[in-house]
C-alpha positions as CSV (number, residue, x, y, z in Angstrom):
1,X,70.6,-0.5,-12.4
2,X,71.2,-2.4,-15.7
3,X,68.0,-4.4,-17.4
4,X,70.0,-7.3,-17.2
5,X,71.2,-9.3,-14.5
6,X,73.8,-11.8,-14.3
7,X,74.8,-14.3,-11.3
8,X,76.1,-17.2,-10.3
9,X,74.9,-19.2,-14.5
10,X,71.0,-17.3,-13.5
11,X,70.0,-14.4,-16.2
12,X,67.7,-11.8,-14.5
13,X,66.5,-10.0,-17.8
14,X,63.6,-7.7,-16.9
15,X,60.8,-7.8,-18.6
16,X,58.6,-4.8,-19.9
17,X,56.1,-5.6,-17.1
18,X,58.9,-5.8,-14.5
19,X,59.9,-2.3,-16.0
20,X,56.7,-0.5,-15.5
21,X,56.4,-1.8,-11.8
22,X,59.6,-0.3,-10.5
23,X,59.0,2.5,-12.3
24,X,55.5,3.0,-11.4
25,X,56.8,2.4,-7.7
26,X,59.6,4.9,-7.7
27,X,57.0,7.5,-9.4
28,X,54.8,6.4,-6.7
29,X,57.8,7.6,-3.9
30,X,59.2,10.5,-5.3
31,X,55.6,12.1,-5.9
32,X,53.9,10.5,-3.2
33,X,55.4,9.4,-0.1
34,X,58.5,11.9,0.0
35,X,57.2,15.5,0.3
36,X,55.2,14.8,3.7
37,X,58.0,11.5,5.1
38,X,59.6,13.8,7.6
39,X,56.8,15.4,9.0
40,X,55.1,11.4,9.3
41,X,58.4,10.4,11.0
42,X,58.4,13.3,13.4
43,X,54.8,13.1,14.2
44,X,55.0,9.1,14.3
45,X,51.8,9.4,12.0
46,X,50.6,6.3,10.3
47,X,51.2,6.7,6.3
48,X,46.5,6.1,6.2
49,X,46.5,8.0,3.3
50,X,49.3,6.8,1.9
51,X,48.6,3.5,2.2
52,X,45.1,3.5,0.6
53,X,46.6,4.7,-2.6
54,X,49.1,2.0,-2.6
55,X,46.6,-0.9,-2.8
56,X,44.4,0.9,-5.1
57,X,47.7,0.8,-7.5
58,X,48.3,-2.9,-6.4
59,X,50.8,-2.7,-4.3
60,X,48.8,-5.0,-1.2
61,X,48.7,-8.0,-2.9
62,X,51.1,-8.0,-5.7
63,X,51.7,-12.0,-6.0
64,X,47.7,-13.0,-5.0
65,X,46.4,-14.5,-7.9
66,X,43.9,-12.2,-9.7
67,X,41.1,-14.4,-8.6
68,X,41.5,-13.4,-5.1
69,X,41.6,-9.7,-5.8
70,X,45.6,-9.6,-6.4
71,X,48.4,-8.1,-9.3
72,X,49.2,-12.5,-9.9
73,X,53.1,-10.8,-10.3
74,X,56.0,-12.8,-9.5
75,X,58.3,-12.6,-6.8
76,X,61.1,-10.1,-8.7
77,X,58.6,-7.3,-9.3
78,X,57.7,-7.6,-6.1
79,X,61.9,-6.5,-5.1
80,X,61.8,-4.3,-7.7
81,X,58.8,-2.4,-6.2
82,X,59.9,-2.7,-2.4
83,X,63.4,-1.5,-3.5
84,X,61.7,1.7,-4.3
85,X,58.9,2.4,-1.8
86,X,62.2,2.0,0.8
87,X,64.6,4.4,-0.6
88,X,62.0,7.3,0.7
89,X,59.5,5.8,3.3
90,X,60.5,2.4,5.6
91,X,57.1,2.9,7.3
92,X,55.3,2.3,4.4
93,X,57.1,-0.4,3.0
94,X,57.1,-2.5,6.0
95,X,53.3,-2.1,5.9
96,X,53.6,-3.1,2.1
97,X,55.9,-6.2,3.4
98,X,54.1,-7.8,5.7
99,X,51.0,-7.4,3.8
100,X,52.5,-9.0,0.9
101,X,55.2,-11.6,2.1
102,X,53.5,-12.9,5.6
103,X,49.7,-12.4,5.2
104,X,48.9,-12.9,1.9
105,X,51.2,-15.4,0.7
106,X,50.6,-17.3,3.9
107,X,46.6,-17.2,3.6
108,X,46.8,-17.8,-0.4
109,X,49.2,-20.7,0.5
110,X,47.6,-22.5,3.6
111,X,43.9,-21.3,4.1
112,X,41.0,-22.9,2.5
113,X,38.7,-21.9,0.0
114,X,36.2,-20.1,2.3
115,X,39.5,-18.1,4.4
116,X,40.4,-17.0,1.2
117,X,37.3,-16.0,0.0
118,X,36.7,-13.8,3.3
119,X,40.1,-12.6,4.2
120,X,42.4,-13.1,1.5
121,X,40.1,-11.4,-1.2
122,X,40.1,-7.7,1.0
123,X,43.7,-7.4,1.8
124,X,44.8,-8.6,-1.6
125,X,42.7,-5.2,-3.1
126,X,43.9,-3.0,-0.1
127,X,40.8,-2.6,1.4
128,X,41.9,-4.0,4.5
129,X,45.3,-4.3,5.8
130,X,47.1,-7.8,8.0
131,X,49.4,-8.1,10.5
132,X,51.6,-11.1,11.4
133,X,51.9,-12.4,15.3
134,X,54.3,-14.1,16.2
135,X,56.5,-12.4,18.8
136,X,55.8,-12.3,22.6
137,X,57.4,-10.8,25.7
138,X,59.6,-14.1,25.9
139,X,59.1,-15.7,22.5
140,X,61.0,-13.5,20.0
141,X,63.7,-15.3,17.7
142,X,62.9,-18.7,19.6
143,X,59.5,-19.3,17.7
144,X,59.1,-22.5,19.4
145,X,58.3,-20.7,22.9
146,X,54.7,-19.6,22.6
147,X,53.1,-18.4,26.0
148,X,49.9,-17.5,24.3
149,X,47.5,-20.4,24.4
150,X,44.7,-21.2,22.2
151,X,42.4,-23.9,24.5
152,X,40.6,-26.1,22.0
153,X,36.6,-25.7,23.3
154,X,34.8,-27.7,20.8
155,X,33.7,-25.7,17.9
156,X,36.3,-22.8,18.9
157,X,39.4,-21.7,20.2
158,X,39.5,-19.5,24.0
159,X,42.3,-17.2,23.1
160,X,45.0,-15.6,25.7
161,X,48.2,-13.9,25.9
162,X,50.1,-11.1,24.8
163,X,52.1,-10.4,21.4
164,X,54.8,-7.7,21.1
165,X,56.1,-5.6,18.5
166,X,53.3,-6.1,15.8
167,X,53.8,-4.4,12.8
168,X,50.6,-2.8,11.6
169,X,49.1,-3.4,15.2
170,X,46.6,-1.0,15.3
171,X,45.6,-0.1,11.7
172,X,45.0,-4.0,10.4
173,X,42.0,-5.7,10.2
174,X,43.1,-9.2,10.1
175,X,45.5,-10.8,12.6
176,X,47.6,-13.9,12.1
177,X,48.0,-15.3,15.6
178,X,50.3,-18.4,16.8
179,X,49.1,-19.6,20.0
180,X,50.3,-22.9,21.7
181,X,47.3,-25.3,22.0
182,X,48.7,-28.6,23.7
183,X,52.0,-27.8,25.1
184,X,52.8,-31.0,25.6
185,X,53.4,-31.6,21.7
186,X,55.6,-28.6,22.2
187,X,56.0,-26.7,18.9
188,X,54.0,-29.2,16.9
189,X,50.9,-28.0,19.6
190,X,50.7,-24.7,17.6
191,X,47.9,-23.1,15.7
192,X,47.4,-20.6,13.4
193,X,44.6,-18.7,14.1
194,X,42.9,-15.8,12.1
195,X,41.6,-13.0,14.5
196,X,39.6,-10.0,14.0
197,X,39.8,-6.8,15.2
198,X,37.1,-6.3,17.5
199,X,36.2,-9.3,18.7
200,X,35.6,-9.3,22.5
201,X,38.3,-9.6,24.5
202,X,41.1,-8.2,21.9
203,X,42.8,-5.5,23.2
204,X,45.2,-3.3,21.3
205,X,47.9,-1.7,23.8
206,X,50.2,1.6,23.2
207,X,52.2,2.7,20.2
208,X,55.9,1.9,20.6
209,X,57.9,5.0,20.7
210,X,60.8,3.4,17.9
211,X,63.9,4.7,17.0
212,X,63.4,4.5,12.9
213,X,60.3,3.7,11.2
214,X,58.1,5.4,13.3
215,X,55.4,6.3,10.8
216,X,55.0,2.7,11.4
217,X,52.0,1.2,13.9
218,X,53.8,-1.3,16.2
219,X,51.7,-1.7,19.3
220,X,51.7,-4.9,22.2
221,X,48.8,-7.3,21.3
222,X,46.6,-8.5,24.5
223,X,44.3,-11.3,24.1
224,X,42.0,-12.7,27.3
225,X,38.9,-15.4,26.2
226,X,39.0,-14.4,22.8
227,X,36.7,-16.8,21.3
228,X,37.9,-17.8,17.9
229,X,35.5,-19.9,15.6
230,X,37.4,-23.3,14.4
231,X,36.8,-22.7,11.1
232,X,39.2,-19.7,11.7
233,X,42.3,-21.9,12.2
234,X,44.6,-22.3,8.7
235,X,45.4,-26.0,8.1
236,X,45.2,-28.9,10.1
237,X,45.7,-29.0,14.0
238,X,49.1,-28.0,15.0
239,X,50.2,-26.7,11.5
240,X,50.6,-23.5,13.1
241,X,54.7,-23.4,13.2
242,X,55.3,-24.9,10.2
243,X,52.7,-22.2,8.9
244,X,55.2,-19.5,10.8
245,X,58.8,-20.6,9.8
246,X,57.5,-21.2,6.2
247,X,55.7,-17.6,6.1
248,X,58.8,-16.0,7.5
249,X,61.1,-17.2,4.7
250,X,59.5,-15.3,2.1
251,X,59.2,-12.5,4.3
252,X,62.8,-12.4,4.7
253,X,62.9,-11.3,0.6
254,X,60.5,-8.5,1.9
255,X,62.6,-7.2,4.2
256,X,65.6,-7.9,2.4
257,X,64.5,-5.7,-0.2
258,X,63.5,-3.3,1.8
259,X,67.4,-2.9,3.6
260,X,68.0,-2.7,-0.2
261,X,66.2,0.2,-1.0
262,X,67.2,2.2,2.3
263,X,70.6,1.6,1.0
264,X,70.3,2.4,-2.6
265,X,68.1,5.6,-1.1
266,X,71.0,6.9,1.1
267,X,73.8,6.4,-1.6
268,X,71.2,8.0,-4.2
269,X,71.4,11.4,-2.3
270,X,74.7,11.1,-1.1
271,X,76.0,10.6,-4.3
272,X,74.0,13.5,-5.6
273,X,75.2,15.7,-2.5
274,X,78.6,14.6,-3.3
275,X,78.3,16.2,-6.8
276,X,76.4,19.7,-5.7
277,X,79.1,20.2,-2.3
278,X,82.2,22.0,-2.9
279,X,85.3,21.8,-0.6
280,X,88.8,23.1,-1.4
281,X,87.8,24.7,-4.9
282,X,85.7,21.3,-6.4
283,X,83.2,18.9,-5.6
284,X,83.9,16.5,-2.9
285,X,83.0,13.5,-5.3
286,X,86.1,14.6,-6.7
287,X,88.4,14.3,-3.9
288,X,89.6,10.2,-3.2
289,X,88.4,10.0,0.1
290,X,84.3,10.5,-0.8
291,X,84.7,8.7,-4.1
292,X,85.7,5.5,-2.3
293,X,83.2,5.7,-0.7
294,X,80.9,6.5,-3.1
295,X,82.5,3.1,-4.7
296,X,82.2,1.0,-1.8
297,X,78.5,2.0,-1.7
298,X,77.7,1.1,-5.1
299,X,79.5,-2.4,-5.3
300,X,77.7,-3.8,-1.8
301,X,74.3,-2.2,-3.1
302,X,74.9,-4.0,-6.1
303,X,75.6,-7.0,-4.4
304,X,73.0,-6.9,-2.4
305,X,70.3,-6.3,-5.0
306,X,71.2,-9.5,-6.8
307,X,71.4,-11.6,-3.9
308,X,68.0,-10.5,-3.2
309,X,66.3,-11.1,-6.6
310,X,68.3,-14.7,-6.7
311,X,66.2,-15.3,-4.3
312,X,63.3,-14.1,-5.8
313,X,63.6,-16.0,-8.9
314,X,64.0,-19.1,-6.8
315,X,60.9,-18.6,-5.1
316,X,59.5,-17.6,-8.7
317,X,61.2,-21.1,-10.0
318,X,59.1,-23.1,-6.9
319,X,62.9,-24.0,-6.3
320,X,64.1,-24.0,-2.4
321,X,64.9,-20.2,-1.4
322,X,65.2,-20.4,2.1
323,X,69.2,-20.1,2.4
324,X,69.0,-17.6,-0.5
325,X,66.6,-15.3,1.6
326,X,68.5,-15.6,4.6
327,X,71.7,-14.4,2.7
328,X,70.0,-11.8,0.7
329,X,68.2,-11.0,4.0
330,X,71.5,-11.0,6.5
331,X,73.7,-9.0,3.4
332,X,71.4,-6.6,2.8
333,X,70.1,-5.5,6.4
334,X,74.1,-5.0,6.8
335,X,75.1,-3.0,3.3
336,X,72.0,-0.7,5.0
337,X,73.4,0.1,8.2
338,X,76.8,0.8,6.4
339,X,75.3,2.5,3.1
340,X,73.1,4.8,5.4
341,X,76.2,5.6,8.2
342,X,78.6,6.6,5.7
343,X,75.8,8.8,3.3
344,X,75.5,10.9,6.6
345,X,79.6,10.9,6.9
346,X,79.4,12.4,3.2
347,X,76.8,15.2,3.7
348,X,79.0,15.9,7.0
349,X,76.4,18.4,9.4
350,X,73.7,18.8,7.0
351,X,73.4,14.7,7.1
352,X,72.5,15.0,10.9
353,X,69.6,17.1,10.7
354,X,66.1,15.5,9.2
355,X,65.9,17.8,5.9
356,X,68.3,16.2,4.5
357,X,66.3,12.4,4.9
358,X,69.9,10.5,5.5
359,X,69.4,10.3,9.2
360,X,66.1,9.1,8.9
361,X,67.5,6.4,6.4
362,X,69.8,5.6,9.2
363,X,67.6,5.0,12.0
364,X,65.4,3.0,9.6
365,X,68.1,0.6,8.7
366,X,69.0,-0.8,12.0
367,X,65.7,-2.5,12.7
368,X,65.9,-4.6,9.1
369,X,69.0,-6.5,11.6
370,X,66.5,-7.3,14.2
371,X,62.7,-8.0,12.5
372,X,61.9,-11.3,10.8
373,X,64.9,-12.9,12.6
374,X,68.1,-10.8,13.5
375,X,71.0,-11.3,11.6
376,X,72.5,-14.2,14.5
377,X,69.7,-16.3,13.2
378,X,69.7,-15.7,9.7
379,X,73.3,-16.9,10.2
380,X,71.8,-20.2,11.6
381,X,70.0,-20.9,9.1
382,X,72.4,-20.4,6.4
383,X,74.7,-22.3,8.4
384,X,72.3,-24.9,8.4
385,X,72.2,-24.9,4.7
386,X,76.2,-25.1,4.3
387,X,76.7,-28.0,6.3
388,X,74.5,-30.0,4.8
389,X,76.3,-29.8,1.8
């Protein structure tokens, strides 16, 4: 990748900080994360280790300002870094992601003072981890659907229902809940509230048995009377799905960047397999058919990594980034279901067994379609955007 970056009239010059971020972040996965990432993905073992180190480096709370324990970098390191975490280890940038993009951001944005000072302050330094609930059984991609209910009980909030497919579900401290609490004001009835683990009544169910990222903890929440303290809610009554869809945008740069770097990962060793393979007397990088490939690879990565920090210099530039990150978001998730298909196509029957890593990039790239809206409804939302020009 060049230093400079050029799209659409917008000049993405890295700067010598930006520099030593990626680079400390690929160091970080190549000497780090890779040598045990099979053996995590075959066990389905949670990166604990792993993960420690990362917010000791940072890497937690990357964009929290410094007074609440975080790096205070802007929105393009934070790319640069995911980019490279993903190209070896998709369970442990997801945990990086939603740490980053959906609980920080959304506590340093929303919370008060006193939140911040409690929660925010913890997970920014790493020493605790968040997780994001949102989804339920019959509330996925429709937000707006909430079965869990947050009954308003004078000084706090009786708790129940059931979320599904939370991302760091077992390991966080620190749980971001949308619950509905009057139905009647349908999605402007919601609440944000902030949950600990522990409290009575929170129950964390079983591990999902996933088809990629399964180093990953994503586990069914269950909540019956959980008493939640007022002050615990973020903003005013029935903020709670503005709070969401506002939260998810910049997580869409998260996980854009994280399809980025399984991409750039797959065509990284392909292209290196490509070189070392011999077929018919030379390597098959020489012969057309894999160097088309090889091309195609490179030009939709490339395309994918600028749509991706366009919209992280919007979001840097306090400018709108919402169609941005559904685009970079939508583009990428698809360049790494494509990138990661064809990098097994190129190693031929060495890229179907795990010690090669390309089928593990390959499973890990199909769920960046589905979480933090599937592509159908990052296509609304750009649609949205088009036709109100």
């Amino acid at each position: 990748m060049s230093e400079t970056l050029t799209q659409a009239g917008m000049n993405f010059e890295l700067s010598e900080e930006q520099i030593a971020v990626r680079d400390a972040a690929r160091d970080f996965a190549q000497n780090v994360l890779k040598p045990g990432v099979i053996d995590r993905d075959r066990e389905q073992r949670f990166p604990k280790d792993e993960i420690k180190q990362l917010g000791e480096l940072g890497f937690l709370g990357m964009m929290v300002n410094p007074k609440y324990g975080g790096g205070g970098m802007d929105a393009m390191s934070y790319v640069l870094a995911m980019e490279e975490i993903s190209k070896v280890d998709a369970s442990c940038s997801v945990v990086m992601s939603v740490n980053n993009s959906l609980v920080c951001w959304g506590l340093e944005e929303f919370a008060n003072e006193e939140q911040k000072m409690k929660y925010l302050v913890p997970l920014a330094k790493g020493e605790m981890i968040g997780a994001f609930c949102l989804s339920e059984p019959e509330a996925g991609s429709d937000a707006t659907s909430q079965r869990t209910t947050a009954i308003d009980m004078g000084d706090h909030y009786l708790l129940n229902g059931t979320k599904n497919w939370i991302t760091n579900g077992n390991s966080a401290s620190t749980y971001l809940v949308m619950a509905q609490t009057d139905d009647s004001k349908k999605h402007k009835g919601i609440n944000c509230l902030i949950v600990e683990k522990g409290m009575p009544g929170f129950v964390v169910g079983a591990k999902e048995d996933k088809l990629g990222i399964r180093g990953s903890d994503t586990h069914t929440l269950m909540f019956t009377d959980v008493k939640v303290p007022k002050e615990n809610r973020i903003g005013e009554d029935g903020f709670g799905f503005t709070f969401a869809m506002r939260t998810l945008s910049g997580g869409r740069i998260g996980i854009a960047a994280q399809a980025l770097g399984i991409a750039s990962g797959a065509y990284e060793l392909a292209l290196a397999y490509s070189k070392e393979r011999k077929a018919f007397g030379k390597a098959i990088s020489e012969h057309q058919a894999i160097a088309f490939k090889l091309a195609d690879m490179a030009t939709e990565i490339e395309a994918a990594r600028l749509l991706c920090l366009k919209a992280a210099w919007l979001k840097d530039q306090h400018l709108n980034y919402d169609q941005a990150s559904a685009m970079a978001k939508v583009f990428s998730s698809e360049v790494a279901m494509r990138t990661t298909v064809e990098a097994v196509q190129v190693h031929g029957g060495y890229g179907y067994v795990k010690e090669y890593h390309v089928e593990r990039l390959m499973r890990d790239a199909k769920i960046t379609q589905i979480y933090e809206g599937t592509s159908e409804v990052q296509r609304i939302v750009i649609s949205r955007g088009v036709l109100k020009d």
